[in-house]
N, C-alpha and C positions, 0 to 999 in steps of 0.2 A: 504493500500500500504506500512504501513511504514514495518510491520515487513517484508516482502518480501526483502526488502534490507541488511536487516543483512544475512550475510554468519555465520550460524554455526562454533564455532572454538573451538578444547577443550585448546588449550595454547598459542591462539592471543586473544585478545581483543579488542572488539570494534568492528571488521570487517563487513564493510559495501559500499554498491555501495551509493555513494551521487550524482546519476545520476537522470534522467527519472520525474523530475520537470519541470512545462512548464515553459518556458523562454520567450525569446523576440521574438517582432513580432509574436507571436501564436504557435511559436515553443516547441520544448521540448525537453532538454538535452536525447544525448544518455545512454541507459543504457549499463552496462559491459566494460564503459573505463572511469572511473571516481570512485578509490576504495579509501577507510582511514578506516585506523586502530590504535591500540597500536604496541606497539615495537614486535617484532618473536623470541626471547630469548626463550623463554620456548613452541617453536610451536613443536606440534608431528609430526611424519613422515607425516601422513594423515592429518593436516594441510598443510603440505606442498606440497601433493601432490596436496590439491583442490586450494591454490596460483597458480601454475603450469600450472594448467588448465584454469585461468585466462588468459593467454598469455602475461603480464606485458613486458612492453616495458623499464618503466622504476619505480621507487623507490626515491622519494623525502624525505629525512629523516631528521625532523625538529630538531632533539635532537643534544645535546652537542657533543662534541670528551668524555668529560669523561663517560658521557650515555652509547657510543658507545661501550667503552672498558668494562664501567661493566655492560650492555648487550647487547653482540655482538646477531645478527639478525640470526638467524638459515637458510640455502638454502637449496634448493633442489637439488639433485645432477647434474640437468639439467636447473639450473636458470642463465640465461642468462641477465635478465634485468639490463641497466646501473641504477647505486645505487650516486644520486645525494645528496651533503650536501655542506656547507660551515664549514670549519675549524675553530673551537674556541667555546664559550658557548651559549647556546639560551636561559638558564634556570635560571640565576642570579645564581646558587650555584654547584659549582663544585660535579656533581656525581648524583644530585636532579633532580626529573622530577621538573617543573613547581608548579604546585600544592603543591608538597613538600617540594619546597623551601618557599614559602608562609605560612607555617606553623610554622616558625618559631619565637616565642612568642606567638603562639594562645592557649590560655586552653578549650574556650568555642565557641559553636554553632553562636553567632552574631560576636565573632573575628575573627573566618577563613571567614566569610562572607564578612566580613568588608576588609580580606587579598585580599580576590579572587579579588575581583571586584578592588582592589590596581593594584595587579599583572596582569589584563586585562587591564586596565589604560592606563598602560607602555609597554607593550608590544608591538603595533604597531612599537615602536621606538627602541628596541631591535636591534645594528647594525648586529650581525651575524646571527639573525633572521631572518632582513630585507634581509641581503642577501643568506640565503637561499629559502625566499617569492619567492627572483629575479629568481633563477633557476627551481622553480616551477612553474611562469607564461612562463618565457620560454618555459620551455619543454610544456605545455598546448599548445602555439602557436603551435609550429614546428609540433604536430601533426602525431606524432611517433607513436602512439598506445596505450593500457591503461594504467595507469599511476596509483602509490598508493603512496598516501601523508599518513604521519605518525611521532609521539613523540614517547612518553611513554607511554600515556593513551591514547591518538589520539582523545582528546578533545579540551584542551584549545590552544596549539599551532598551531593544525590541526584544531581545529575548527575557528581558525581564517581565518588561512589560505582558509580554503572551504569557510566561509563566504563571504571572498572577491572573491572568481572563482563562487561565485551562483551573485554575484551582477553584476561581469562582462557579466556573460548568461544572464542576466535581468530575474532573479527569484523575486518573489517576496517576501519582507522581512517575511511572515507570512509562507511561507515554509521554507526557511532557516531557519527562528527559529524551526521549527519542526525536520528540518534535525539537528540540533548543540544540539537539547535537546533528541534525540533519541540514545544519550550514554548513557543516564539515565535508557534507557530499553533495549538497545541491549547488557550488557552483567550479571551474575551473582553476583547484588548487594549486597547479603550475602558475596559471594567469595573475591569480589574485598573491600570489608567492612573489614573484616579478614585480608586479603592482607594490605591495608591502613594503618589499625590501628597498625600492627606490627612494620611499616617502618617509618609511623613519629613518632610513639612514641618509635620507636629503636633512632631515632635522635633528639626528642625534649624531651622524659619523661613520666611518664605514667600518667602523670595528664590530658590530653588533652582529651577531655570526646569526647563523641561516637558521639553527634551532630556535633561537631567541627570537628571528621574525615571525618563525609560523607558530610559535609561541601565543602571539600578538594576535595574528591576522585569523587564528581557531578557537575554536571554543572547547570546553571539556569538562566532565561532570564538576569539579572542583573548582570550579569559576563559578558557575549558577546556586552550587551547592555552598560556595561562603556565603552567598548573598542572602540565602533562604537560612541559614547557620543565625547569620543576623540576625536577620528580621527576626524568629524566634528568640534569641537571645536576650532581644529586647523587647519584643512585645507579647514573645510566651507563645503568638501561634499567628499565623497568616489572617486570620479575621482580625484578633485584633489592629494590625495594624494598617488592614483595610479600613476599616471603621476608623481608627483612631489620625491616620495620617493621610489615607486619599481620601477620606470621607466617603467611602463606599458601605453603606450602611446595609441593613436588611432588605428594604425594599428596594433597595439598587439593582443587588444581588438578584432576586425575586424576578425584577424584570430580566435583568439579562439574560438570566434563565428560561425564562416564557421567549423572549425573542430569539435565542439562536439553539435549544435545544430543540427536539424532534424525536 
């Protein structure tokens, strides 16, 4: 099932439906309204026409204002979908996805290891993050239509982000983990390997060896698992700190559930 969910793309990354997992009560998330990806900066026409055909109601976009300007999101001449974000950084570095801002002092394979799961850590608590989480459970509730959450790489920020919208469906945690480790195979690890190694070591040096990039540029249970480590830690369990820091309450929940299980 899993590769069925990735959408072909020759210049989005990442593109994939994180729908059609059974959920609560014996349910099962819809498929084709529940899309994440990487940023659309470098999408071709024929990228955008198969977005297009997605029917996208709306566009949660978890990156920075400076992301935004240095890569603006390519449309389609006929894209209509409101384009949701919160003003200000999501990334801790002015210009840097996530991932590559955490590269900063890393030379070797166990340091960016050692970064990632830092930078998952803190994230939850990220405030313009946090509120852009807020806009994306919204829009999930209200029930507008498909919806595609998205960063830069449409992993660590988006993968948090879907981690907590599969726990609100009552997936269970051994498919989420499947759905947040299937960036690892849904796009061209050589390409985006190439891509990586250019961009941090354009901004940290060329000493930062090849482990230490795909360090950065993948993801691994122990990136998403310090982050839910966290959140427990300090809020004791994933409701709480829905409730207490996105303001995703009961009836939030309720809805979500009514709109996108089946």
């Amino acid at each position: 099932m899993a590769d069925d969910r990735i959408l072909p793309m020759e210049g989005i990354r990442n593109f994939r439906d994180y729908g059609g997992y059974a959920g609560a009560e014996g349910a099962r998330i819809k498929r084709g309204v529940l899309w994440r990806s990487g940023h659309h900066h470098e999408a071709t026409p024929g990228d955008l026409d198969k977005v297009a055909k997605l029917g996208l109601t709306s566009v949660i976009d978890l990156r920075g204002d400076s992301e935004r300007a240095l890569y603006p999101c390519a449309r389609h001449p006929e894209f209509g979908a409101a384009v949701l974000y919160e003003p200000g950084e999501t990334a801790g570095l002015s210009g840097a996805a996530a991932h590559e801002a955490a590269g900063q002092g890393v030379r070797t394979g166990a340091e960016a290891r050692a970064a990632m799961i830092r930078l998952n850590q803190g994230m939850p608590w990220r405030s313009v993050l946090v509120a852009s989480m807020k806009l994306f459970f919204a829009e999930l509730a209200a029930d507008r239509g498909p919806s595609l959450l998205h960063c830069v790489a449409g992993k660590d920020r988006t993968g948090l982000a879907a981690s907590l919208a599969h726990h609100v469906l009552g997936v269970h945690p051994d498919d989420a983990l499947e759905d947040y480790l299937l960036t690892n195979t849904a796009t061209d690890v050589a390409g985006r390997m190439a891509l990586g190694a250019e961009t941090v070591r354009a901004r940290y040096g060329p000493q930062m060896e090849d482990d230490a990039v795909y360090a950065l540029m993948s993801v691994a249970p122990e990136y998403i698992g310090a982050a839910h480590a966290a959140i427990r830690e300090r809020h004791g369990d994933f409701d709480a700190y829905l409730r207490g820091v996105l303001g995703v309450n009961e009836a939030q929940q309720v809805a979500i559930r009514a709109a996108l299980l089946e």
